[in-house]
C-alpha positions in Angstrom: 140.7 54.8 267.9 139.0 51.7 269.7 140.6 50.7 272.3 140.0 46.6 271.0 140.8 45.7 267.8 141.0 41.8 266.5 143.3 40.9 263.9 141.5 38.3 261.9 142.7 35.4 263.3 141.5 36.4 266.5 138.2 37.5 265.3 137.8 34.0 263.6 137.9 32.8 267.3 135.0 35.3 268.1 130.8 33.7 269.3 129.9 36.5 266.8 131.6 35.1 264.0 132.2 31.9 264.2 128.5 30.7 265.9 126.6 32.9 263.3 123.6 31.5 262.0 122.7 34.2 259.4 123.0 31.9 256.3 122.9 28.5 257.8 119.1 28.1 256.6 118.9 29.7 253.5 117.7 27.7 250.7 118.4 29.0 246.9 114.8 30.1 246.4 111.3 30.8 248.2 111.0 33.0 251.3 114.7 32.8 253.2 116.8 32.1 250.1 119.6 33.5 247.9 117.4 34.7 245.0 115.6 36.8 247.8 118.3 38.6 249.0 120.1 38.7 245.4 117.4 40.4 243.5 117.4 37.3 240.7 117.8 33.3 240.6 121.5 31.9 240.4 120.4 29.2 239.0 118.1 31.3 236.2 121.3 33.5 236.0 123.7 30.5 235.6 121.8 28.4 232.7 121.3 32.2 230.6 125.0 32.7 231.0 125.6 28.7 229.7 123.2 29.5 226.6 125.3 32.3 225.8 128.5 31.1 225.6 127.4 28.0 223.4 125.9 30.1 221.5 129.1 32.5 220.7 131.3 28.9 220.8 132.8 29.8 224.0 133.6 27.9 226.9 131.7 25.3 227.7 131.7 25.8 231.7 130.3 28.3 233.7 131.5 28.8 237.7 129.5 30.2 240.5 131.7 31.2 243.9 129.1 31.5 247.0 131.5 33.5 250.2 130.5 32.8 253.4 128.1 30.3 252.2 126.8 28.7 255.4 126.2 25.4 255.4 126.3 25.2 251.1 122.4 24.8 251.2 122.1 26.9 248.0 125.0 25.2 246.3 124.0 22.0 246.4 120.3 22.6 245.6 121.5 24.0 242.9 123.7 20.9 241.6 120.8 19.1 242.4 118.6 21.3 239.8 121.4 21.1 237.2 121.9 17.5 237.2 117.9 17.2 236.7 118.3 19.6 233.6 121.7 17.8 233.0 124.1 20.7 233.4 125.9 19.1 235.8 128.9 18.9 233.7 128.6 22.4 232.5 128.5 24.5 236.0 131.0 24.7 238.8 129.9 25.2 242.2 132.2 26.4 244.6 131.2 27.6 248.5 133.7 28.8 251.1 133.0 29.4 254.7 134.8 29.6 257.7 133.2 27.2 259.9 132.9 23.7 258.7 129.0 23.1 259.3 128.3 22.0 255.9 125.2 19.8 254.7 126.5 16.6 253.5 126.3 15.8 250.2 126.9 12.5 247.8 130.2 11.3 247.2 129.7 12.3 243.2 128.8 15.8 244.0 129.9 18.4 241.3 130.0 21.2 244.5 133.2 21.8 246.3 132.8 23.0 249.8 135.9 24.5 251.0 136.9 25.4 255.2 138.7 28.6 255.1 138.4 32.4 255.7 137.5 34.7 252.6 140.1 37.1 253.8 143.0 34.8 253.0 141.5 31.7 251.0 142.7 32.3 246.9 140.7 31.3 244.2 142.0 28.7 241.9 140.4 30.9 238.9 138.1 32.9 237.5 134.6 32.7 238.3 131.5 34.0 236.2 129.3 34.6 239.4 130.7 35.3 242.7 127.9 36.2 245.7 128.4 37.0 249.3 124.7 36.5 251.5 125.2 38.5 254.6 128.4 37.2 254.9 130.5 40.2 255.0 129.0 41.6 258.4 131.4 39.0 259.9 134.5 39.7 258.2 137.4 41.9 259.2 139.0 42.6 256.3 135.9 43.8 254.1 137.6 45.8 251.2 140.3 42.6 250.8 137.8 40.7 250.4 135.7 42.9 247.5 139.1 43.6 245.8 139.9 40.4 245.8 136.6 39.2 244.1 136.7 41.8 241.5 140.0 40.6 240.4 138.2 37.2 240.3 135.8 38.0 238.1 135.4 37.0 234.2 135.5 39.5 232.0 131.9 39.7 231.9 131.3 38.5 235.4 129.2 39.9 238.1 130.4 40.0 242.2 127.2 40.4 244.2 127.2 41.0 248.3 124.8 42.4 251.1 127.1 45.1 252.7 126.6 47.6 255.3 128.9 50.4 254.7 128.1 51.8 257.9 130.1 48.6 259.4 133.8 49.8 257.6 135.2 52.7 260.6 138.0 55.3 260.5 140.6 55.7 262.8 138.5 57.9 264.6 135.3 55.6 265.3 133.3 57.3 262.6 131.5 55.6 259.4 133.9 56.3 256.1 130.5 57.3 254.7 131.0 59.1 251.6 135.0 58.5 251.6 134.1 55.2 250.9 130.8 55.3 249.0 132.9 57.6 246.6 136.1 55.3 246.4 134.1 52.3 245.8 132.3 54.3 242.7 135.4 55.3 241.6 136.8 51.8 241.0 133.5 50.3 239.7 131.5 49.1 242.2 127.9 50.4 242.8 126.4 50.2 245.9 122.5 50.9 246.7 122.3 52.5 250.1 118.5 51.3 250.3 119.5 47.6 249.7 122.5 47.4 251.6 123.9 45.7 248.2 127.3 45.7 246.4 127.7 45.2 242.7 130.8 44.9 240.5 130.1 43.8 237.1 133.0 42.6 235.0 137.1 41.8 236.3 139.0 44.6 237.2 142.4 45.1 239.2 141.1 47.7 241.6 143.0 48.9 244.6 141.0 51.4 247.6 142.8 53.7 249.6 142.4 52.2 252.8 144.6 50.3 254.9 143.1 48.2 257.5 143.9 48.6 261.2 141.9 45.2 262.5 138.0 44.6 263.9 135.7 44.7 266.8 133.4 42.2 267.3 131.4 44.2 270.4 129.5 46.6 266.9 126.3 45.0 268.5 123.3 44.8 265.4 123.6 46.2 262.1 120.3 47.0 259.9 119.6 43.0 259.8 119.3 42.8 263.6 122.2 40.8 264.1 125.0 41.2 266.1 127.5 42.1 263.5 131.6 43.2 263.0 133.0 46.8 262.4 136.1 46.9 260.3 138.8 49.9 261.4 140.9 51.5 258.4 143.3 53.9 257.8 142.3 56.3 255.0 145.7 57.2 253.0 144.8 60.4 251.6 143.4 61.9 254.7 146.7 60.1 256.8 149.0 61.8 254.1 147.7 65.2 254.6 148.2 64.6 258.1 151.4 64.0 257.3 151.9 67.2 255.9 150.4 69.1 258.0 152.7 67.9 260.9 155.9 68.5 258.9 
């Protein structure tokens, strides 16, 4: 075991985490933006979803939730696209970040920028698009954080993060690697190595079998050449063989 681990308060107190500048830039399109690192436009994403529910007679909202979402750059390029299409009504934009750095925004904004960690911050409801940008490198608590969107999800929802899942430790300083790979499969979620990208399409209650033992914020650079955060966990099957094997 390291011999520093943070509990997430402590980590929230951390240069690494709370002076990041990973997503503070991004825009929601063009070179350094969301629909870069995504794969597709949120906004192109958002108005198909809107179509399709008016066209079934189903709600008449749809609700994106950005995670660690910088300064809300994306979000409110976004409301300010929608209200020129005049959606504005029809999408809500949520964006929660730790550090409260956000770009301000007219009183009559539709987007609701929110101070708080992901790790313990609950979502009011469900959301039809919930995306992470490079945000979980600086969490502790990763896999709360994916369980807890997947639970968020609409039915026919889709979670969407950059995650590095050489960044989530064992006890004994080593990658879960395919411990992890396999119980994320297992419960839904697909992750392409070669990205670096977690999908979860759809709400589900899913629970992993890992219990988290706390971070360490001294993990240096991960693949994006930034000084990043390496989550320690307890795997329960492998402790309750231990167990066993003891007895």
């Amino acid at each position: 075991m390291t011999s520093r681990l943070l509990d997430d308060d402590t980590l929230a107190a951390s240069s690494v985490v709370a002076n990041r500048d990973m997503n503070r830039q991004r825009q929601l399109a063009g070179v350094n933006s969301y629909q870069r690192e995504l794969g597709f436009h949120p906004l192109d994403w958002l108005r198909t979803r809107l179509a399709s529910r008016r066209h079934e007679s189903g709600p008449t909202e749809v609700r994106w939730l950005d995670l660690c979402c910088g300064t809300g750059r994306a979000l409110l390029q976004a409301a300010e696209e929608l209200r020129g299409l005049g959606l504005d009504d029809a999408v809500r934009l949520v964006g929660v970040d730790l550090v409260d750095a956000f770009t301000p925004q007219p009183p009559d904004s539709p987007v609701q920028l929110i101070t708080a960690s992901v790790t313990t911050w609950q979502p009011p409801g469900p959301f039809d698009l919930i995306t992470c940008v490079h945000g979980l490198h600086y969490v502790g608590d990763k896999l709360a954080v994916i369980t807890r969107a997947a639970r968020t999800l609409t039915d026919d929802g889709l979670f969407i993060a950059d995650f590095d899942a050489t960044s989530v430790r064992l006890a004994n300083r080593q990658p879960a690697g395919r411990t992890l790979t396999t119980a994320l499969r297992t419960t839904g979620l697909t992750y392409d190595t070669r990205r670096h990208r977690l999908t979860r399409q759809g709400h589900r209650d899913i629970a992993l079998p890992f219990t988290y033992l706390g971070a360490d914020d001294h993990a240096g650079p991960n693949y994006t050449g930034q000084p990043a955060v390496h989550s320690y966990y307890r795997h329960e099957q492998n402790h309750r063989a231990e167990a066993r094997t003891v007895r």
